[in-house]
C-alpha positions as CSV (number, residue, x, y, z in Angstrom):
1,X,0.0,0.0,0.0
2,X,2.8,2.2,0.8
3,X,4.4,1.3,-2.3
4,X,1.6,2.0,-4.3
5,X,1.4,5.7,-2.5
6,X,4.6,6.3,-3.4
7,X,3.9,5.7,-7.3
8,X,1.3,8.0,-7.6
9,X,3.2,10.7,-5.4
10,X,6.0,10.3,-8.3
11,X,4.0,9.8,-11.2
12,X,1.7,12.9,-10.1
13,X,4.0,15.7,-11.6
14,X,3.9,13.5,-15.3
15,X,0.0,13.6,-15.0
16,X,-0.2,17.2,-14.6
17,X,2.3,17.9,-17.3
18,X,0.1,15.9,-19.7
19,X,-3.3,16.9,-18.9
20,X,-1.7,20.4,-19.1
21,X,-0.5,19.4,-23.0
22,X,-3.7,18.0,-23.8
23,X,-5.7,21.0,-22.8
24,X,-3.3,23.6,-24.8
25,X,-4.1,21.4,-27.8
26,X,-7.6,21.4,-27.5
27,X,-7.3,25.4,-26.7
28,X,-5.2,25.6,-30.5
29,X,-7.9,23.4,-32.0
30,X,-10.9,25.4,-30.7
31,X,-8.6,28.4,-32.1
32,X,-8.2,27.0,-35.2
33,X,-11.4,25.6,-35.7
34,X,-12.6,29.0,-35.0
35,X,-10.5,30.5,-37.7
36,X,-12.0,28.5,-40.0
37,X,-15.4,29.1,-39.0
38,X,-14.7,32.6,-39.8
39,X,-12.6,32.4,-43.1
40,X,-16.0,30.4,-44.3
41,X,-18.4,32.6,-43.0
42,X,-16.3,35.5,-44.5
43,X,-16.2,33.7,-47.8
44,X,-20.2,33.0,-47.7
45,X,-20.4,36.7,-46.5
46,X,-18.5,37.6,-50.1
47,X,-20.6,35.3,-51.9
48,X,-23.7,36.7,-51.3
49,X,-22.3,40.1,-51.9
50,X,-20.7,39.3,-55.5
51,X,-24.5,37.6,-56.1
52,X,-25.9,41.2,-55.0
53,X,-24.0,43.0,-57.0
54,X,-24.3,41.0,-60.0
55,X,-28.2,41.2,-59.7
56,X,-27.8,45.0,-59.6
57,X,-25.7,44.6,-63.1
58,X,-28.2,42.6,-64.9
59,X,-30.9,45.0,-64.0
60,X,-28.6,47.6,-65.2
61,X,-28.1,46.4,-68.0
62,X,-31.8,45.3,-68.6
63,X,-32.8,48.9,-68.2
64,X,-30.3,50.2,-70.9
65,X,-31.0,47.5,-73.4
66,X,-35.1,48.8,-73.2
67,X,-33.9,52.2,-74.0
68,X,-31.6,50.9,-76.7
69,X,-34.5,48.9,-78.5
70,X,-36.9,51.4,-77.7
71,X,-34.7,54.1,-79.9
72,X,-34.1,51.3,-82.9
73,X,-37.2,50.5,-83.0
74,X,-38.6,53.7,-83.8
75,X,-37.3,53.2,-87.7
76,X,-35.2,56.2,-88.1
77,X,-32.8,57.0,-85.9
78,X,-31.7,60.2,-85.2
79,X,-27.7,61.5,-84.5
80,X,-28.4,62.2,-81.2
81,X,-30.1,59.2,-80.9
82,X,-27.4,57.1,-82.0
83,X,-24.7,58.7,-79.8
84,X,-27.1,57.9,-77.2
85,X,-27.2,54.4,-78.3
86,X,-23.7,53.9,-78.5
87,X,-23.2,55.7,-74.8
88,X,-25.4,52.7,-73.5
89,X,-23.6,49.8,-75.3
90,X,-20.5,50.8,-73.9
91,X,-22.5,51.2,-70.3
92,X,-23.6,47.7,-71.0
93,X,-19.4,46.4,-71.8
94,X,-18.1,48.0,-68.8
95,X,-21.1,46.4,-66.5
96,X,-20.7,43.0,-68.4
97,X,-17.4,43.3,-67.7
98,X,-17.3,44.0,-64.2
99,X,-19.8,41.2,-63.7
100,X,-17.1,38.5,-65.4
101,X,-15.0,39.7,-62.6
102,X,-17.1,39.1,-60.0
103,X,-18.0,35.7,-61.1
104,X,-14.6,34.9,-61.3
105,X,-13.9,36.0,-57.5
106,X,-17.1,33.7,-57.4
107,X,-15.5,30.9,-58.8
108,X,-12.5,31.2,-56.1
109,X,-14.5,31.4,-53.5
110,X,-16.9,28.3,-54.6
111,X,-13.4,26.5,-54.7
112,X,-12.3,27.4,-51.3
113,X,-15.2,26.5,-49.7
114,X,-15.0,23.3,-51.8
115,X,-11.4,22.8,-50.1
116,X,-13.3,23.3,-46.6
117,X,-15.7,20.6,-47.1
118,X,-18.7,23.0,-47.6
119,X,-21.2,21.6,-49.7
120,X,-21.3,24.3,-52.9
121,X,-23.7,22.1,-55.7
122,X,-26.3,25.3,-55.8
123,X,-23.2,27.7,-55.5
124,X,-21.6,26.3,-58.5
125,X,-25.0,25.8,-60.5
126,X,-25.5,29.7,-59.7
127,X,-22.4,31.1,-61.0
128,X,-22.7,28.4,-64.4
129,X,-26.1,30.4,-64.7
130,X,-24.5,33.8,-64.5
131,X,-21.9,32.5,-66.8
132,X,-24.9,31.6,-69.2
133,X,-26.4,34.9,-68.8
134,X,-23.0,37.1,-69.3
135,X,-22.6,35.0,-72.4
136,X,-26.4,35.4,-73.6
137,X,-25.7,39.3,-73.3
138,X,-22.3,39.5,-75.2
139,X,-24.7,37.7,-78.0
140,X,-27.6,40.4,-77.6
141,X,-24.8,43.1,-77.5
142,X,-23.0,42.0,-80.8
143,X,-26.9,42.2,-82.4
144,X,-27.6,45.6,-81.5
145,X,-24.2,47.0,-82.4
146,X,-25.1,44.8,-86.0
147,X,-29.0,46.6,-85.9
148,X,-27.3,49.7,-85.3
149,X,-24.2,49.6,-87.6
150,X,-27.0,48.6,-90.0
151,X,-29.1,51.7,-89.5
152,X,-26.1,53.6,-89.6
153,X,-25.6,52.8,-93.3
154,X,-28.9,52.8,-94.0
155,X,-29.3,56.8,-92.9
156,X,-25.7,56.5,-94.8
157,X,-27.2,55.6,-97.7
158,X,-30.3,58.1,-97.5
159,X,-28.0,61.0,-96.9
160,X,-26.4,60.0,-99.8
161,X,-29.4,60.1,-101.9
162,X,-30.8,62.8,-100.4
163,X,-27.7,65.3,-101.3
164,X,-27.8,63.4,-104.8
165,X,-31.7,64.7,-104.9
166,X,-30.8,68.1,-104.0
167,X,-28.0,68.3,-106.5
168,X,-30.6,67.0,-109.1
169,X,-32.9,69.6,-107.5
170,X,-30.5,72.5,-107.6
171,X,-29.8,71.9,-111.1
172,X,-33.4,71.4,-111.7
173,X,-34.0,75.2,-110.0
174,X,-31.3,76.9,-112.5
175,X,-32.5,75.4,-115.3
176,X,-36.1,76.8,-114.2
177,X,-34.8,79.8,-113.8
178,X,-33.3,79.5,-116.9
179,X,-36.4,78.8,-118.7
180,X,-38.4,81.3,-116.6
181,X,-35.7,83.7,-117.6
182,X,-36.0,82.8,-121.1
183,X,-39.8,83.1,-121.0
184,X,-39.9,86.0,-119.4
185,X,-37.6,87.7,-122.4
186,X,-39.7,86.3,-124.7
187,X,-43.0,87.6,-123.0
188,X,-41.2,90.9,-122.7
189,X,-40.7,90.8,-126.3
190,X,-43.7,90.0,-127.4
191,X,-45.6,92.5,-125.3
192,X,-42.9,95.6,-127.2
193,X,-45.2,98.0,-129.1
194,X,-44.2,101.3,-129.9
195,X,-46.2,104.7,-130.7
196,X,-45.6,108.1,-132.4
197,X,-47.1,111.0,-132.4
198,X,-46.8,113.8,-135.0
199,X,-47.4,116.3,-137.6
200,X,-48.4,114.5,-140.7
201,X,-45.9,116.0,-143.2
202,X,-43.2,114.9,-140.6
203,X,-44.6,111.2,-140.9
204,X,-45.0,111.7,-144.9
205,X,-41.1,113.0,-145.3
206,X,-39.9,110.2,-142.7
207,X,-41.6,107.6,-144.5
208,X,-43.4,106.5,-141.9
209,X,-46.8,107.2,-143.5
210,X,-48.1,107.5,-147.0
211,X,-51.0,108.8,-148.6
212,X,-53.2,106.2,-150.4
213,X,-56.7,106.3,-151.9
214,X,-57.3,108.2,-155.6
215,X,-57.7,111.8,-154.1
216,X,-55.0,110.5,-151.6
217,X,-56.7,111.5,-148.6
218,X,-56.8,107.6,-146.9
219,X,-52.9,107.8,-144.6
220,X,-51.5,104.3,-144.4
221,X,-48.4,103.0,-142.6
222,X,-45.5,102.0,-144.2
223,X,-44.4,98.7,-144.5
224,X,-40.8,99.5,-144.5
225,X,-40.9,102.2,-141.7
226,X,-38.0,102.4,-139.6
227,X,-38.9,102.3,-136.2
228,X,-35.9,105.4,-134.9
229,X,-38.2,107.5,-134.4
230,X,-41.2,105.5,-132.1
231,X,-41.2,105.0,-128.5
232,X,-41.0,101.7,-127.3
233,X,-43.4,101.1,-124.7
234,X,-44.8,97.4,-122.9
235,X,-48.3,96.9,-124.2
236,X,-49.3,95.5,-120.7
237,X,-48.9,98.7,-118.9
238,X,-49.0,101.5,-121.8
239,X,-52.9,102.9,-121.3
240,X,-52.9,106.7,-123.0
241,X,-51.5,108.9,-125.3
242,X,-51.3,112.7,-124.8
243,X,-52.2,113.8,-128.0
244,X,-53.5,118.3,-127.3
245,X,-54.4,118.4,-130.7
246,X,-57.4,119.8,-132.7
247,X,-57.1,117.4,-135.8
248,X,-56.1,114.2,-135.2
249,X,-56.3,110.9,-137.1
250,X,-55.4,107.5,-136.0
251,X,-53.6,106.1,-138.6
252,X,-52.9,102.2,-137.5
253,X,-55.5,100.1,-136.9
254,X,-57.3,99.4,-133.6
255,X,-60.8,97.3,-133.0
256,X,-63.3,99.2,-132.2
257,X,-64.4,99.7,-128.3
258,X,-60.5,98.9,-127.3
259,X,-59.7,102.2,-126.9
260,X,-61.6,106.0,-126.5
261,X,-60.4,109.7,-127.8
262,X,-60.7,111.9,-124.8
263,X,-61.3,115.3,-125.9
264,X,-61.6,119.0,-123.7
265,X,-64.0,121.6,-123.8
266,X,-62.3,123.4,-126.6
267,X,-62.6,120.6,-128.8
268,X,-59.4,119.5,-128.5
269,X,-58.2,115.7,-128.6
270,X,-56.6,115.5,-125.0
271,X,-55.4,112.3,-125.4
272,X,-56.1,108.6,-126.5
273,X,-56.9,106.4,-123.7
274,X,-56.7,102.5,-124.1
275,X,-59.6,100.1,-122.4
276,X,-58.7,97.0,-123.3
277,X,-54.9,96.5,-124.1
278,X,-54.9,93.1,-125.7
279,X,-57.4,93.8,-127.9
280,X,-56.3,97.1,-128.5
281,X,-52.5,95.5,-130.1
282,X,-54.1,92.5,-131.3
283,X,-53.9,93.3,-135.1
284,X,-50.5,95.3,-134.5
285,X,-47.9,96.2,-131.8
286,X,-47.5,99.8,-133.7
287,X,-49.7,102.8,-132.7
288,X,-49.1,106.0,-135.2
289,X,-51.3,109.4,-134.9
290,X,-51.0,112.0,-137.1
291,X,-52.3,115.7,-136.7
292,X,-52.5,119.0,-138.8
């Protein structure tokens, strides 16, 4: 018995030595256990954060895509709008790109919490989706840049045609006011009519008159006048002649009712006023009145 006493009185020191190992161990596994409760709940903490944020992208990029097909699909599209267009596409790159990042920091995280036994089947199922998504997008992208390229060549196109138009057009206009100018000479010259006014010897000696008839009292113009001495008026506007003669004979010919003498209380031809001017130079553009 004493024997026995004497044991455990010297194996008492080895005891405490080992129950004091055994207990720092456990302490250093509790610590390290709890260092990698909290790498993983850091890492899941990440996870859901990257998942947040790539949410937020897709919405993002939902948003700019309506307002992207909303402006193509209003048929022409404007330079404003296209600036506009090609603003968001490039909104829609940087987002797109931004969310391959984070499904790559994703991807590391799936695989260290792999490493740590955590079951990830839905985590990695969830990032192949985004994948999917980012990859559907890029192929949405590449269409509308194709849409818009496409518009672009068709407003190309039309500008082209429409400056080719107004080329034709302008060319068109001078050579209407070419014509206009031309008829408008014409019109001019065919609306000339000239007038004299004198005594009738002058007429006789200038040969602008002759006397006809077998006394010879009928005066008729000449032919052959020269037209020196008349004053060239436009038949549109032309209306009277101031004649202030007593005696006064109209010698070209005018219808009847296209014109009137106008004559003062002395008996005196005033002047000869015309009523109707196309009727008045329809037989001749030449008005000659003599007096004695």
């Amino acid at each position: 018995m004493k024997n026995f006493l004497y044991l455990f009185i010297f194996l008492l020191p080895f005891v405490s030595c080992v129950s004091k190992q055994s207990a720092d161990k456990l302490q250093a596994d509790r610590d390290s256990l709890s260092l990698v409760v909290a790498a993983k709940d850091s890492i899941i903490e990440d996870v859901f954060t990257s998942l947040n944020e790539i949410a937020e992208n897709l919405g993002a990029i939902k948003a700019r895509e309506n307002l992207i097909s909303n402006s193509v699909g209003e048929g022409e599209i404007r330079k404003q709008a296209t600036v506009q267009i090609s603003q968001d596409i490039q909104q829609i790159d940087q987002l797109l790109q931004t969310n391959r990042q984070t499904i790559a920091r994703l991807e590391q995280s799936a695989a260290q919490l792999k490493k740590a036994n955590v079951k990830i089947a839905g985590l990695e199922k969830l990032i192949k989706q985004m994948n999917e998504q980012v990859e559907s997008k890029d192929n949405e992208i590449a269409e509308l840049r194709k849409t818009l390229q496409e518009r672009n060549v068709e407003v190309a196109d039309l500008n082209t045609k429409v400056e080719a138009y107004g080329s034709a057009v302008e060319e068109l206009t001078v050579e209407k006011d070419q014509l206009e100018g031309q008829v408008k000479s014409t019109t001019d010259l065919l609306n000339v009519a000239y007038y004299i006014i004198g005594p009738e010897k002058e007429l006789i000696s200038k040969e602008i008159i002759y006397k006809s008839g077998f006394i010879g009292r009928t005066l008729k113009i000449n032919e052959n006048r020269s037209l020196d001495s008349f004053i060239q008026v436009d038949a549109r506007t032309f209306d009277e002649v101031i004649i202030g003669k007593k005696k006064v004979t109209l010698v070209s010919s005018h219808p009847e009712g296209s014109y009137e003498f106008v004559m003062n209380g002395d008996n005196f031809y005033s002047s000869l006023v015309i009523k109707d001017k196309d009727k008045f130079w329809e037989y001749s553009k030449v008005l000659v009145i003599s007096y004695k």
